[in-house]
N, C-alpha and C positions, 0 to 999 in steps of 0.2 A: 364469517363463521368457518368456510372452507378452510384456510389459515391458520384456524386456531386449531381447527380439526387436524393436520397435516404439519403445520411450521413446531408444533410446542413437542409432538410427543418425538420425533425427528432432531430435536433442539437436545431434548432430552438424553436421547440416545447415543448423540454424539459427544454431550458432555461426559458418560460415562464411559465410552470407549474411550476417550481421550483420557482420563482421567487415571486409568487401570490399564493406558500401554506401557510398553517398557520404555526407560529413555533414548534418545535417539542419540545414536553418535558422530560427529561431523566427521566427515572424509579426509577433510585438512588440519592443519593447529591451526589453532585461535592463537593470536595477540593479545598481549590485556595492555601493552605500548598502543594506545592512539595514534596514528600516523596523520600527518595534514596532507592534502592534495597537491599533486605536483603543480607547481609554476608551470604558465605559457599554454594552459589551456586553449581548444580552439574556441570562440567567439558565443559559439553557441551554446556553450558550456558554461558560461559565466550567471554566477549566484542570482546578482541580480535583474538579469534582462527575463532568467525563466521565472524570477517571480512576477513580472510584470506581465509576462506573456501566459504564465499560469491561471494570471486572474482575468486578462481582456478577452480572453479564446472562449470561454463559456459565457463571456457576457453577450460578445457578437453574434453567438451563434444561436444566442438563445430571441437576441435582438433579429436577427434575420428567421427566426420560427414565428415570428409573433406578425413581422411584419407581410 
């Protein structure tokens, strides 16, 4: 109930200020050229090791809460 009493009208308020700011403007240019990432990354940087490590880090940690 607290929540609802507190999260919606706060929800609210923020979709209208956001809605009626002005737009914001980057400090840099933008590219609208896509760039691929440089060659020779270091190790830990590679695509697929942080997907693997993305997924096993919450499961361990959740496996060592439980146990």
């Amino acid at each position: 109930m607290l929540i609802a009493i507190v999260n919606l009208p706060m929800n609210f308020i923020g979709v209208i200020a956001g809605y009626k700011m002005k737009k914001m403007k980057t400090p840099t240019k933008i590219s609208r050229v896509p760039r691929d990432l440089p060659e020779g990354l270091p190790w830990f940087l590679n695509f697929n090791l942080m997907s693997v490590v993305s997924g096993v880090v919450p499961v361990f940690v959740i496996a060592f809460e439980i146990y």
